[in-house]
C-alpha positions in Angstrom: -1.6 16.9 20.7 -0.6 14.1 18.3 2.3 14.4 15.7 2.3 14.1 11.9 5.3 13.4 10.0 6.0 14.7 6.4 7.0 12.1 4.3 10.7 12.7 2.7 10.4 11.8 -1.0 12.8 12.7 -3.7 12.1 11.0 -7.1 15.3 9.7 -8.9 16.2 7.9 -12.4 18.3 5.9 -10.6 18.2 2.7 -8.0 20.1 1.8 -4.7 19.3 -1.6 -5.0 20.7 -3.7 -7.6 19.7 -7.0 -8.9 21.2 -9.4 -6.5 19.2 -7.6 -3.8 16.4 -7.6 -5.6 16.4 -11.6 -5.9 17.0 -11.9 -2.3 13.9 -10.1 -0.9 11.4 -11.3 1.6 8.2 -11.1 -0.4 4.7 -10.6 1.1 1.2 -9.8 -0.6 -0.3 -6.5 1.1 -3.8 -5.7 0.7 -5.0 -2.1 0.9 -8.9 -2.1 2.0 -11.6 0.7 3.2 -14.4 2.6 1.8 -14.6 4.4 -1.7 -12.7 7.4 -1.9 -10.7 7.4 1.4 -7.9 7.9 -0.4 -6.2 4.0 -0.6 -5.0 4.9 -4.0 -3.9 8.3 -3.4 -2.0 6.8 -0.6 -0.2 4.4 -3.1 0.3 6.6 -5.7 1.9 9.5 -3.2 4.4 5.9 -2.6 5.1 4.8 -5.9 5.1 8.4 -8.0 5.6 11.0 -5.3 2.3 12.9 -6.7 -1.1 13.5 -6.3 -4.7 14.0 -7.9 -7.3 15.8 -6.8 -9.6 14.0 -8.9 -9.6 10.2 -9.7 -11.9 7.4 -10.8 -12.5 4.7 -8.9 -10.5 1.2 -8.7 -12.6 -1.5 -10.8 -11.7 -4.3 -8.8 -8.4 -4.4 -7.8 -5.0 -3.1 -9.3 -1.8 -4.9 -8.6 1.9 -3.4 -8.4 4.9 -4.1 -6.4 7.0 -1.8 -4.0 10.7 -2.7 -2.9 11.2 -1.4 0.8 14.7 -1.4 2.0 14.5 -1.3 5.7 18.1 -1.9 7.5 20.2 -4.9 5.4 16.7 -6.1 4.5 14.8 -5.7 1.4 11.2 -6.3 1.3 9.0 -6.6 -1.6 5.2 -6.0 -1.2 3.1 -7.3 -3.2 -0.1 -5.0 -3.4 -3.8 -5.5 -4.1 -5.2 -2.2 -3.9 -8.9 -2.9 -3.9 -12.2 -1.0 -4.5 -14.2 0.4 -2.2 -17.6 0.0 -3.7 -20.4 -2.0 -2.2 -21.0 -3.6 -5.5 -16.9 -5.2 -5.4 -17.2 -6.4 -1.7 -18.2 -9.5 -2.6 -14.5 -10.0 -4.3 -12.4 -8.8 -1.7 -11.9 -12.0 -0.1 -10.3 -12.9 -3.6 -7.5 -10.3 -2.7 -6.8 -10.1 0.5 -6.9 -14.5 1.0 -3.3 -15.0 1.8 -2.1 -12.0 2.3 0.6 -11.7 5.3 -0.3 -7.6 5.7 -2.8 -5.3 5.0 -3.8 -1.4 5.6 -7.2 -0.6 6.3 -7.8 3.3 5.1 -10.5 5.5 6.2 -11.3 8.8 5.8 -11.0 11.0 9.2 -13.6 13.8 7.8 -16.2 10.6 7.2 -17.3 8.2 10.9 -18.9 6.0 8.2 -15.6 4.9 6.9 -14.3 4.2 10.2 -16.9 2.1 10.8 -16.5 0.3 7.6 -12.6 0.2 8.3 -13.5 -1.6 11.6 -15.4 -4.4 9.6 -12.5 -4.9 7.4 -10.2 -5.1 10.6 -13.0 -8.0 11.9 -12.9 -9.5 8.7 -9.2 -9.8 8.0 -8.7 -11.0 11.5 -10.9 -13.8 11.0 -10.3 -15.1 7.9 -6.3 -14.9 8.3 -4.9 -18.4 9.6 -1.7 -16.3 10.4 -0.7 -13.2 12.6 -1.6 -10.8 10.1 0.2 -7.3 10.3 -2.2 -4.6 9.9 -2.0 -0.8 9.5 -4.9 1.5 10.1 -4.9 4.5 8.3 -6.9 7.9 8.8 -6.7 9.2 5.6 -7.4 12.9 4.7 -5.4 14.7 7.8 -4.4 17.5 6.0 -8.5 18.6 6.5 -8.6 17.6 10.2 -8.9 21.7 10.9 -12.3 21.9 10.0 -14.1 18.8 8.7 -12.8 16.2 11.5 -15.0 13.3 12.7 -12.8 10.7 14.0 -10.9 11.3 16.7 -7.0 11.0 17.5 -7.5 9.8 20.3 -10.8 7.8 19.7 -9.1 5.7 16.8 -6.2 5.1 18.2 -7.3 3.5 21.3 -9.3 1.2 19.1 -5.6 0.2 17.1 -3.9 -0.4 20.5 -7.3 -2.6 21.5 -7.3 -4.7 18.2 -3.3 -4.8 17.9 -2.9 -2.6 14.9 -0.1 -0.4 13.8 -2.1 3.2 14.0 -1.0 6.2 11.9 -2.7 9.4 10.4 -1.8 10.1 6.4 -2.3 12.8 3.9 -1.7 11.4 0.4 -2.4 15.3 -0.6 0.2 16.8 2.1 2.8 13.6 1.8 2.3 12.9 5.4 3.3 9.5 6.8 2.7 8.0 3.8 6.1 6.3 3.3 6.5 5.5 7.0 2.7 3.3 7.1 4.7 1.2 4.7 8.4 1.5 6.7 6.9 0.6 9.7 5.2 -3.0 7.9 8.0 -3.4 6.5 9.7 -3.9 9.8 7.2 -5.9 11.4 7.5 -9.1 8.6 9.0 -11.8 9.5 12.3 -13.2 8.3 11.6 -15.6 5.5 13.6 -19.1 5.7 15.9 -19.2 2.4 16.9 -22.2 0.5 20.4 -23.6 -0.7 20.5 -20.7 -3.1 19.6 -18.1 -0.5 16.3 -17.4 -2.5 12.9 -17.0 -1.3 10.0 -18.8 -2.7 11.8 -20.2 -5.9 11.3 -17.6 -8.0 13.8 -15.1 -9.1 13.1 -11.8 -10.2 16.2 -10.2 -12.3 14.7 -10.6 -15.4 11.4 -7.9 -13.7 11.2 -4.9 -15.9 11.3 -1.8 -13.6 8.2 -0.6 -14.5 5.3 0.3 -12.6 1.4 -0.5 -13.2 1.1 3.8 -13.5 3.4 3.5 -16.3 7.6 4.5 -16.8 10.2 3.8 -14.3 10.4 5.4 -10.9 12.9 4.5 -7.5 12.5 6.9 -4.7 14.1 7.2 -1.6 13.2 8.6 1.5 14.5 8.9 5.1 15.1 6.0 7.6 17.4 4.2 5.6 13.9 3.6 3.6 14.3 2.8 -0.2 11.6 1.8 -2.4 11.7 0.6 -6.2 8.5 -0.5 -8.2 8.1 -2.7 -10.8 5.2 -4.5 -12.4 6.3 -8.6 -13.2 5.9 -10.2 -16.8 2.7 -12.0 -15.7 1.1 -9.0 -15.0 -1.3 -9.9 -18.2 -2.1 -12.8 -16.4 -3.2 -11.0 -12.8 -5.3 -8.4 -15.1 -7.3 -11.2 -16.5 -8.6 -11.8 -13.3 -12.2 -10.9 -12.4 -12.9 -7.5 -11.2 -9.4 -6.6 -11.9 -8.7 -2.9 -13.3 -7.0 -2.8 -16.1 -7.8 1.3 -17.0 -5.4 3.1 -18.2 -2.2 4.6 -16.0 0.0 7.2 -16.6 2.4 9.2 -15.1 1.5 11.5 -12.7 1.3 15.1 -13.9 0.9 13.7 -17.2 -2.3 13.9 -18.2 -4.1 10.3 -19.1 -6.4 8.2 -16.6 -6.3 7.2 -13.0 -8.0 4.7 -10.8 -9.1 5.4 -6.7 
């Protein structure tokens, strides 16, 4: 029988990172993709706010915020797309996930349709990326496995170790292996070449507000040496002006106010 893990998360006003680490880290654009309501934004949510609703809207688009992971001595920022799952937005996915270095495909383990759809999304990212894309599959929704399972363990992940996928089960509800899909990404990207400044990509983040596209500040750290820190960049207004992009209202979690799936 296969093993779940549940996620260490302890919400803090404070941050192990300070700003000189910040400028330093390896950044890489991470797309989250499956069907509606698997549970991609739960999953992100559970990771950036250590919380969870039972009932959300769903994503208009895409929304966009950033996670610091602090795996080791290195600090990786992720840049993520988190994109609806509708049939009516699929035609803009390619939008969000061209150029991205990583991705995790969600589906939902009480729903073989999802898996099916997650497969296409695996097909598709595979041939569109001109790279060695890292991908994470993710059955979503393990916390009901009990009684309303479809997918099998065993079944799924022997398609992840066909297709070369990082392969992990999640509950955004229970906190399970939520935080390590993300860890174990995070240890799979590839050191970034620095410049005579020892800064990546030539643009410096210590002026970034710590604040995250679900509103407030929040660092959280977890087991594994794993730190995370969000924060949403000054041109934010410029990535919500984008088509399809979600720009509903956020709030922090148990705080009443609007969500997006």
């Amino acid at each position: 029988m296969h093993s779940t893990t549940k996620s260490s998360s302890s919400a803090t006003n404070t941050s192990s990172l300070d700003d000189e680490a910040l400028r330093k880290a390896d950044k890489f654009k991470l797309v989250v993709l499956g069907e509606s309501s698997v549970g991609k934004t739960s999953l992100v949510i559970r990771l950036d706010k250590n919380c969870f609703f039972q009932y959300q809207e769903s994503t208009i688009g895409a929304a966009f915020s950033t996670q610091f992971i602090t795996v080791g001595d290195r600090v990786i920022k992720f840049e993520v797309w988190d994109t609806a799952g509708q049939e009516r937005y699929k035609s803009l996915a390619p939008m969000y996930y061209r150029g991205s270095e990583c991705a995790i495909v969600v589906y939902d383990i009480t729903n073989m349709e999802s898996f099916h759809r997650a497969k296409y999304w695996v097909k598709e990212l595979q041939r569109q990326s001109q790279t060695n894309m890292v991908i994470a599959l993710a059955g979503n929704k393990v916390d009901l496995q009990e009684d309303k399972r479809q997918v099998d363990y065993s079944f799924a992940q022997s398609y992840a170790e066909d297709n070369g996928l990082i392969f992990m089960e999640t509950s955004a509800k229970e906190n399970i292996n939520v935080r390590e899909v993300f860890e174990t990404l995070a240890r799979k990207m590839p050191l970034r070449e620095r410049d005579n400044d020892d800064h990546v990509n030539g643009e410096g983040d210590e002026n970034e507000q710590d604040e995250n596209y679900y509103g407030g500040t929040s660092h959280s750290g977890g087991a594994n040496g794993l730190t995370v820190r969000h924060s949403s960049r000054d041109r934010k207004q410029q990535q919500l002006s984008k088509p399809g992009l979600s720009s509903s209202s956020r709030t922090t979690c148990c705080g009443g106010g609007s969500t997006t799936k």
